[in-house]
N, C-alpha and C positions, 0 to 999 in steps of 0.2 A: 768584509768581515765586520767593519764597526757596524755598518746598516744592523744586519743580525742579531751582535752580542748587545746593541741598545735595542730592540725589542725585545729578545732574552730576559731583560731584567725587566723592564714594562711587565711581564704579563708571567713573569713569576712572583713578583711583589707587587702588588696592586694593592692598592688599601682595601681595606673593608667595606666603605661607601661606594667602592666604583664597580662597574659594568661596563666595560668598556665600548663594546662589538658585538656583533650577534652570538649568544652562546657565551659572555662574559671573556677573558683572556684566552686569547689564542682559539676561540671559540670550541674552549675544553668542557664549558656546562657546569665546572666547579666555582663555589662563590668561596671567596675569603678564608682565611681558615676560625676565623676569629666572628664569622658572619653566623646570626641566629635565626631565621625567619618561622612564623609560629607554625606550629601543628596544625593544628584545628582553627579554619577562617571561614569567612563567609560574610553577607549582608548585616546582620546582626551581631557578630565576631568577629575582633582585633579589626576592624574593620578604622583603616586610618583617614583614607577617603576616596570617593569615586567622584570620576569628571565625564562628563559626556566629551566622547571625542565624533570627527567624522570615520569614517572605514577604512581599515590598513589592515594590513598584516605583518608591517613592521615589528620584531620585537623592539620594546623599550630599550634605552641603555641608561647609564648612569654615573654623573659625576658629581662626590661631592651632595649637595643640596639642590641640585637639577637634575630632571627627566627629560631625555627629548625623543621623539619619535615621529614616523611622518604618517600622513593620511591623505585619505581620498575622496572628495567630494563628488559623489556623480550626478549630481546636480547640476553642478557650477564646473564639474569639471576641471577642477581643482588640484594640483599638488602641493601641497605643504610641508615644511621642517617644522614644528611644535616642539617646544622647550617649554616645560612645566615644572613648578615648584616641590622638594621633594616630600616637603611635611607639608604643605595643604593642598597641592594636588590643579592650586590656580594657573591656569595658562599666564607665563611670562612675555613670551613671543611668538609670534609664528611668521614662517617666509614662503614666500609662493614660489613653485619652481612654473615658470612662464613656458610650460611645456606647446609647442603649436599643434602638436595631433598627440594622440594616445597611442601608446601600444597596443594589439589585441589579448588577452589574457583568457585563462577558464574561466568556467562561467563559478568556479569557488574561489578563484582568485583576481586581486585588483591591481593597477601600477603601483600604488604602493605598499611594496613587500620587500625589498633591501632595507635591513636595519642601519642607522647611520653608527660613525664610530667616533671615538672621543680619545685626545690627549690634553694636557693640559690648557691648550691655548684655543683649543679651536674640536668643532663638532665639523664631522663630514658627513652630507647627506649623497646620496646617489638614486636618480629614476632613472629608469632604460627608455623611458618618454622623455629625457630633457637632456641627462648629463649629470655630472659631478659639482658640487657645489660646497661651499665652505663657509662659515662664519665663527666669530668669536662666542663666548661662553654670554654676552651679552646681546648677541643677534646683529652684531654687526657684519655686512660681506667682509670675506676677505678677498676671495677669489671664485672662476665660475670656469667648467670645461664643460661645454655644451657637444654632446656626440650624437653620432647618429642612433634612432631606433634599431633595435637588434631585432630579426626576424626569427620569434620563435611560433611554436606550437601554441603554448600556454602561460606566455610571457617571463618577464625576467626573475630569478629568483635568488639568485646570489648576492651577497653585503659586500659590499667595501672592507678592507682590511688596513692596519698597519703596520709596517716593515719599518723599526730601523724611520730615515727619513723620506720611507716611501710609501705613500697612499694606493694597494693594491686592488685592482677589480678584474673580475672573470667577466669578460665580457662578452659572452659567446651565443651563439647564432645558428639558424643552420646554414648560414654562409656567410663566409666573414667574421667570424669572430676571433677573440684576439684577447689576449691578457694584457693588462694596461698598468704601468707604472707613472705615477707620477710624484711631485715632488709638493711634499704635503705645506710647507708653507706659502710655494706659489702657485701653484698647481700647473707647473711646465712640465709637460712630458719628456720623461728620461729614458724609457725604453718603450715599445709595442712589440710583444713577438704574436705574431699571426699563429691560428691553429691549421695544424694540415688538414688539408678538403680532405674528407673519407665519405661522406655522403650520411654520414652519424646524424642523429640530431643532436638538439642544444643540449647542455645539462643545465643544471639548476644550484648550483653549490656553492658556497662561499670557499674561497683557498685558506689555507694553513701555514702555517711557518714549521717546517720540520731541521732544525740544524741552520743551514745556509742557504738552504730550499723554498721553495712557497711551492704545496701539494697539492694537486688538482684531481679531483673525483670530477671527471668528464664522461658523458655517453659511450660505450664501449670500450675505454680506458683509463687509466692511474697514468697520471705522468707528475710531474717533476720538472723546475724552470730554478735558474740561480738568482738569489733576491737581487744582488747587486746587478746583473746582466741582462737576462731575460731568457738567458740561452735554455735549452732543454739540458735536463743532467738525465734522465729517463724515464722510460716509458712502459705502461703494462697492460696490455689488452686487458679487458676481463667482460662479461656477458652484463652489462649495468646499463641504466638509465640513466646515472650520472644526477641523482637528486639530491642524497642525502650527503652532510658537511666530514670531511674525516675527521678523526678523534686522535691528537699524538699522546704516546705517553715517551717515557724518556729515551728509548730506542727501537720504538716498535711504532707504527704505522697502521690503525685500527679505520677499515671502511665497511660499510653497511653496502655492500652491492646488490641491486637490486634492477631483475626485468619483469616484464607481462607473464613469461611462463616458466618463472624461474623456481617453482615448486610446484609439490604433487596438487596441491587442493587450490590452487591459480591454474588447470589443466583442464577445462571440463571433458568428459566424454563425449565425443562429437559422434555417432553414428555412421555405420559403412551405409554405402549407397543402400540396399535391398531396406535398411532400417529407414532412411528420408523416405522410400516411396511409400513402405507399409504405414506411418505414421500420418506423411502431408497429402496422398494421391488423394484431395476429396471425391475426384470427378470421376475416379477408377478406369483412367483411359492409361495407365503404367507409367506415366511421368508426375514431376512435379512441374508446374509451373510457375515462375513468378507471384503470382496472384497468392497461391497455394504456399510457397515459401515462408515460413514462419519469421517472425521479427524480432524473438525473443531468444535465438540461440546463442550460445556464447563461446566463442572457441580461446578470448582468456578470461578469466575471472578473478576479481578483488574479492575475496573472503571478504562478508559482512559491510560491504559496503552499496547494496543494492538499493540507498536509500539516497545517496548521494546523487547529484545528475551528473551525467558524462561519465562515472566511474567506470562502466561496464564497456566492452567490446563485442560486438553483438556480429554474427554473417551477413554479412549484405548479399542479397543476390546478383545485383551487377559484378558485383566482386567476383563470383564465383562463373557464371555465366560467359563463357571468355569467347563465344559465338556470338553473344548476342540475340539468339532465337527465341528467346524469353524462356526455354524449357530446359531444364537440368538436367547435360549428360551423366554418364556415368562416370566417364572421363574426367570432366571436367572437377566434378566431386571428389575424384580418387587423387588429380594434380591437389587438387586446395587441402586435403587432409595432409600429402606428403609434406606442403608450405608449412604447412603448423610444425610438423613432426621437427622440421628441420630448423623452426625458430627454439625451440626447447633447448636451454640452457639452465643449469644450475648453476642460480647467485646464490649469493651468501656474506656473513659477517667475514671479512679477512684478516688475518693480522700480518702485517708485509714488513721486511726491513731491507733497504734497497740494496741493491747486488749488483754492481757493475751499470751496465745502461738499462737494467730493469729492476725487478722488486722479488724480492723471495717470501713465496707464502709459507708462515709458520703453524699456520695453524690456519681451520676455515672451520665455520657451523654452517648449514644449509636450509634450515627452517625456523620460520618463525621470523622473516626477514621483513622488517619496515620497509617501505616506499617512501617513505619522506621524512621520519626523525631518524636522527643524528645517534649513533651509540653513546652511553656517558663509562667516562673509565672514570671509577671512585673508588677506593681504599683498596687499589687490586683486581677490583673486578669489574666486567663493564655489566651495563643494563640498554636490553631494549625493548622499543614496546611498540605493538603492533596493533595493526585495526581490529578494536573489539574489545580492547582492552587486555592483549596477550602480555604479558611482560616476560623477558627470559634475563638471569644473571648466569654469567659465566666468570670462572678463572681468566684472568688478563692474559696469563704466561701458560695455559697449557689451553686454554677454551674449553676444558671441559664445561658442560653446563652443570651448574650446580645446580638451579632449579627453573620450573617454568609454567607458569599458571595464569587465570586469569585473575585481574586487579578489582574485577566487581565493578567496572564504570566502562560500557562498552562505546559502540561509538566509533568512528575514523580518529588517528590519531596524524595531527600535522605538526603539530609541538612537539620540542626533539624535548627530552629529560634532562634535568638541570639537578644540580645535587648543593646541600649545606649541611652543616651541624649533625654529620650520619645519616642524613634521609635524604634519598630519592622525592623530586616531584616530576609527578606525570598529568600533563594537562589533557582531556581530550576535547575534541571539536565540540561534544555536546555539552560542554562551560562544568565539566566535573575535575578538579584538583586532585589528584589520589598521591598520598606521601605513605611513602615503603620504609620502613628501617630496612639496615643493613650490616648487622650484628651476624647474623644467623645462617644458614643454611638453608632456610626457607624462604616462602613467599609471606610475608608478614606485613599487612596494611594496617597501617597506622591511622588514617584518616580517608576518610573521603567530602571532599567539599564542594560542595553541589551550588555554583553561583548561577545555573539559569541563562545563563547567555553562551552562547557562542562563539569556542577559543579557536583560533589558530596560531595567535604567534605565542611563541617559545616564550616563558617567564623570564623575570631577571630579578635577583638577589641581590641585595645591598642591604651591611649592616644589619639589623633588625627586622628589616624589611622584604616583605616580595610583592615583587610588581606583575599585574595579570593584564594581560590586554585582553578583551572579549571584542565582539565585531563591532561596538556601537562606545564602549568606555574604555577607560583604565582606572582600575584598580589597586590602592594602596593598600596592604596589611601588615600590621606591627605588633 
């Protein structure tokens, strides 16, 4: 219990200067209550300062009169902890994480993507190419837990977290992964609980503290572990990817679940057999064959994201071809449509409060689901924003949506929504800042700030300030 009630008070009172973790306290997306960061910024406005960094997708965090964040040289090959000063923007330190091999990652993401976390004594950085690692507010080591690479898809995605006097990580895999506890001023491990093999793949999410719990958004389920233990307290299937970070409010349990066909316009129309031959037979001999098999069909689709590489899921025809003969039966086409049919599940925004060894849903939305940012619950209502620039608010307690539109800054969005002083900021990949009031009933933009570079990690708010990471700098604004 003490673990708990001293994070409890950590990340309900945080000061105004601090950011603690990925997503600020408790990785809720709310800054301070007493935090102001401007409206309208950019190159030429409130503009405090910019630093050339290497490439990360770390968000920044912040303690106090220090920034620190990591990066990625792919040059040199490089990991790094970076601490920088928080009114001029000067690099203070940086420490190498002496990774021997890389992870493999997408080709839009790099090894460093886990934000590091901060308490008063000491910053924790974490790579899934090296390990855990710690130092004081000065850059001095304290301590080093060097683990094995995690085998994923598209490499690691989840932050470190802190519990109480426990340094938490999701450290999952598609085989072998394992939530990890350890003990943040020495960094001995206090518990490991292994995940059950299901044949899932990895997710990508940073955990939560919910009560006495630490909540895990994993690939085809919600579960639940005791901070002090590691034991499971429960568990909840749901049709997800296991990307995006949960959202707690004071007794409610808010997840963004999200799959490939988990809505109507993520569906394409795939065509019945007589439709492949009438379209692809060039040769008009009544088959298709290999050669004739198109390269561009898509049996899931990312809305608006056809500009990114890798986003799309295209037919292969070996895939479907389960003969081998190079020529497309009927059969064969008629099996591969039923696979799709039977992958089709409807995600959606949840809101769960746990029930025995599972989780009860009070309510759920089904459209307009993010793939990768995080829902923000602010003054009651949560916000989310989807590739293209979709944004939707709903009521917290009943989910009605209150309204839903698009923000005017289109684009993939990977940056989850962070909120201060009544306004919503929504970053997209294409370097456009869009800040929403949230007075109203409607979709009401306030700003759009256009810096030119390319955002992925998540903003952080501190004081007066907000901090933007693009692919190449960071960004001060005051």
């Amino acid at each position: 219990m003490r673990l708990v009630l001293c994070f409890a008070v950590a990340c309900c009172s945080f000061a105004a200067d601090q950011w603690p973790q990925f997503r600020g306290a408790n990785a809720g997306g709310v800054a301070s209550a007493d935090a102001d960061p401007p409206v309208e910024f950019g190159s030429s406005k409130r503009l405090l300062w910019k630093t050339a960094l290497p490439l990360g997708h770390s968000s920044p965090v912040v303690w106090g009169d220090r920034v620190f964040l990591t990066s990625f040289d792919p040059d040199a090959k490089k990991l790094e902890l970076i601490c920088m000063a928080g009114k001029t923007g000067a690099v203070l330190w940086r420490r190498a994480a002496a990774a021997p091999t890389l992870e493999e990652t997408h080709v839009v993401s790099n090894p460093a993507t886990a934000s590091p976390a901060l308490d008063p004594e000491r910053v924790y950085a974490y790579f899934s190419s090296y390990g855990l690692m710690a130092f004081n507010h000065a850059g001095e080591q304290q301590w080093i837990l060097p683990l094995t690479i995690p085998k994923t898809h598209h490499g690691s995605g989840a932050s470190p977290i802190l519990a109480g006097d426990l340094l938490v990580l999701n450290h999952d895999a598609m085989q072998g992964g394992y939530l990890l506890a350890v003990d943040r001023r020495t960094g001995k491990e206090v518990w490991r609980t292994p995940y059950q093999a299901s044949g899932r793949v990895e997710s990508y999410s940073t955990p939560v503290v919910f009560g006495e719990d630490v909540v895990l958004h994993r690939a085809g389920v919600i579960e639940a572990y005791a901070v002090a233990t590691g034991a499971k307290r429960w568990s909840m299937p749901a049709g997800t990817s296991g990307a995006s970070t949960p959202t707690i409010g004071p007794d409610v349990i808010y997840i963004s679940t999200w799959n490939n066909l988990g809505e109507d316009d993520q569906r394409p129309a795939l065509p019945d057999y007589a439709g492949i031959v009438k379209r692809y037979d060039k040769n008009g001999d009544g088959v298709v064959s290999d050669s004739e098999f198109p390269t561009d069909m898509k049996y899931t689709a990312r809305p608006e994201l056809d500009a990114v590489p890798s986003s799309q899921n295209f037919v292969a025809f070996r895939n479907v071809d389960r003969n081998k003969d190079g020529v497309l039966q009927e059969s064969e086409w008629t099996t591969f449509l039923s696979r799709v049919a039977t992958m089709q599940q409807d995600h959606g925004l949840l809101a769960l409060r746990p029930k025995g060894d599972s989780a009860a849903v009070l309510w759920r939305e089904n459209t307009s689901i993010p793939e990768v940012p995080s829902p923000l619950l602010y003054k009651g209502r949560l916000f989310l924003i989807r590739n293209g620039g979709i944004a939707t608010c709903l009521n917290a307690t009943t989910g009605k949506v209150l309204y839903r539109g698009r923000v005017g800054s289109p684009g993939a969005y990977f940056a989850s929504p962070v909120a201060a002083a009544g306004r919503v900021y929504l970053a997209s990949s294409e370097g456009v800042v869009t800040v929403l009031g949230t007075t109203g009933d409607g979709l009401e933009v306030l700003a759009r700030n256009a810096l030119n570079e390319d955002i992925v990690a998540t903003p952080a708010i501190a004081g007066k300030a907000i901090y933007v990471r693009t692919l190449h700098a960071l960004w001060a604004f005051q």
